[in-house]
C-alpha positions in Angstrom: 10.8 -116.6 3.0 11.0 -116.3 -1.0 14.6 -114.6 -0.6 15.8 -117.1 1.8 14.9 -119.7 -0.3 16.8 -118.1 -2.9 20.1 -117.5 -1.0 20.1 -121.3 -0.3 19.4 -122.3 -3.9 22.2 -119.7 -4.5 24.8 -121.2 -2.4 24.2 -124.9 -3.5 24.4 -123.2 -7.0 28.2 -121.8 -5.7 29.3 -124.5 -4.0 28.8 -127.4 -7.4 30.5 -124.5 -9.3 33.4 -125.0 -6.8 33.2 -128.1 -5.9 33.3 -128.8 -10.1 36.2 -126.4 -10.5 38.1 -124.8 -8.5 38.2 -127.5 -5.9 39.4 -130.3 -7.9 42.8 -128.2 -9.0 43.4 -128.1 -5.3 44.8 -131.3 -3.2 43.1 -132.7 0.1 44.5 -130.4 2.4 44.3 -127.0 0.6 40.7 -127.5 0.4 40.0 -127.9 3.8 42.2 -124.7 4.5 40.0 -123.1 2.2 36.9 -124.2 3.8 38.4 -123.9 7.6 38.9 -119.9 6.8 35.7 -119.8 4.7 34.2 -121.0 7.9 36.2 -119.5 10.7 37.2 -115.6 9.9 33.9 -114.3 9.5 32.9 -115.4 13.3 35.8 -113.8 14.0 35.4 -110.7 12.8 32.0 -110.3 14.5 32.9 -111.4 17.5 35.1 -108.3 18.4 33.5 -107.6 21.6 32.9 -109.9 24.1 30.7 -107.4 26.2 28.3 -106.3 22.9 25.3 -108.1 24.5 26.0 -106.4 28.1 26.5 -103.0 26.1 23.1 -103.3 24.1 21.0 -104.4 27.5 23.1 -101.5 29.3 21.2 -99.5 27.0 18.4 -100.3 27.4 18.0 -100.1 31.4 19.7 -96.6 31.7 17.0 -94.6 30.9 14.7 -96.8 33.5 12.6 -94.7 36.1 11.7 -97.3 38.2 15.3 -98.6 39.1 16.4 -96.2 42.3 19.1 -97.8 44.0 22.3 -96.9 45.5 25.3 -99.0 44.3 28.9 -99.3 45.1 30.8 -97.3 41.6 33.9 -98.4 40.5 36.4 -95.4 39.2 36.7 -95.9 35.5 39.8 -94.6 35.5 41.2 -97.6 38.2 44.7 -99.4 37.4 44.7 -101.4 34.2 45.8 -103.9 36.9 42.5 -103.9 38.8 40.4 -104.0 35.6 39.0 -107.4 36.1 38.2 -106.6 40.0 36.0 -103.1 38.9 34.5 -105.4 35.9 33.6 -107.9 38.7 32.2 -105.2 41.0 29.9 -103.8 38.3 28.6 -107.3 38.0 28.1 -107.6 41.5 26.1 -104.3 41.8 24.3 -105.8 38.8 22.8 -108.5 41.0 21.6 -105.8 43.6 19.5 -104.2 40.2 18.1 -107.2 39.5 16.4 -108.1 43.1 15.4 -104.7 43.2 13.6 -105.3 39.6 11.9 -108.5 40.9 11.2 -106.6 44.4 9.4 -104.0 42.3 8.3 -105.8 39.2 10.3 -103.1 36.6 9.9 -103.6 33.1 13.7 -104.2 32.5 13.7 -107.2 35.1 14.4 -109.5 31.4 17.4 -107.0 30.5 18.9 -106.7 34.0 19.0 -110.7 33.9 20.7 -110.5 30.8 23.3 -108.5 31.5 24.1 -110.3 34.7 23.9 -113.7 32.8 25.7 -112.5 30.1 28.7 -110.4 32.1 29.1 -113.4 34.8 29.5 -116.2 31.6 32.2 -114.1 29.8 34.3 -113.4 32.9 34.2 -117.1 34.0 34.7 -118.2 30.1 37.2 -115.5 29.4 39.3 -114.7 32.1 40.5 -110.9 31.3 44.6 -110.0 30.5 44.5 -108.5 34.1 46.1 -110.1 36.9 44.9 -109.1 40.7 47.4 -106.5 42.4 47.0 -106.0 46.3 46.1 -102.4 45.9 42.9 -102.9 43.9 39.3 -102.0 45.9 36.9 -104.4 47.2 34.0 -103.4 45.7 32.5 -102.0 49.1 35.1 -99.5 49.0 33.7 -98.2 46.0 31.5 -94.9 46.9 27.7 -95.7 46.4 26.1 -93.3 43.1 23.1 -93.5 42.2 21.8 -95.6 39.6 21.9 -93.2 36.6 25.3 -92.2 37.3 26.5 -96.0 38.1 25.1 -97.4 34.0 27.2 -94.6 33.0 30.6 -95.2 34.7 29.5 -99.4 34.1 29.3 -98.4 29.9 32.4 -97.0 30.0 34.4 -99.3 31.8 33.3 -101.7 29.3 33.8 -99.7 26.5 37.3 -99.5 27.6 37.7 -103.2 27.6 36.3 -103.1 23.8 39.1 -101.3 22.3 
């Protein structure tokens, strides 16, 4: 608590020094330029990834032993066009897990929900570059793998939206 104080006391201490001297060389509008990117560039920088959150709860559930299910597996390597359809498939089979979880009472029941939560608010927020094409799968087409084999192919169809 001592070194947060600090960093506050810190900043004030930074901001009267600018505020004193550097911002009154500057006219109206180049200081709130200045304070816009201040602001603005470091949230983009960390927000890179929209799918980080699903990625770390991915991780967590993959080594779960009491999640046996059979799910529907997209094909990483499907047509950038269908990209959105297999990321909406994975989200589907995502909602199987997590009735199975509550079925069972499995100690990743919190995680599952998150990554469901998580995945379904960033596709209906951020609509992914893909457009539908009429030769993507439904998601029943999909061959079922088991659930140690689906987490994989799910991590790296998401890592593949990252880059």
């Amino acid at each position: 608590q001592k070194t947060h104080l600090k960093s506050i006391c810190l900043q004030y201490q930074l901001y009267l020094l600018l505020n004193s001297h550097f911002f009154c060389l500057l006219k109206n509008e180049m200081r709130l330029i200045i304070i816009f990117l201040c602001a603005y560039v470091p949230k983009t920088a960390a927000g890179h990834c929209k799918w980080t959150e699903v990625l770390k709860d991915l991780e967590q559930i993959k080594a779960s032993k009491d999640i046996d299910v059979s799910l529907y597996t997209a094909n990483t390597d499907e047509d950038v066009k269908c990209q959105e359809p297999v990321i909406r498939c994975f989200f589907l089979e995502t909602e199987v897990i997590l009735q199975e979880c509550r079925i069972k009472n499995c100690s990743k029941t919190q995680d599952v929900l998150n990554i469901w939560k998580n995945g379904n608010a960033s596709l209906e927020n951020n609509k992914l570059n893909s457009t539908t094409s009429a030769k993507c799968k439904e998601c029943e087409e999909y061959e079922e793998k088991n659930f140690t084999e689906f987490i994989q192919s799910f991590v790296k169809v998401i890592q593949k939206e990252c880059k």
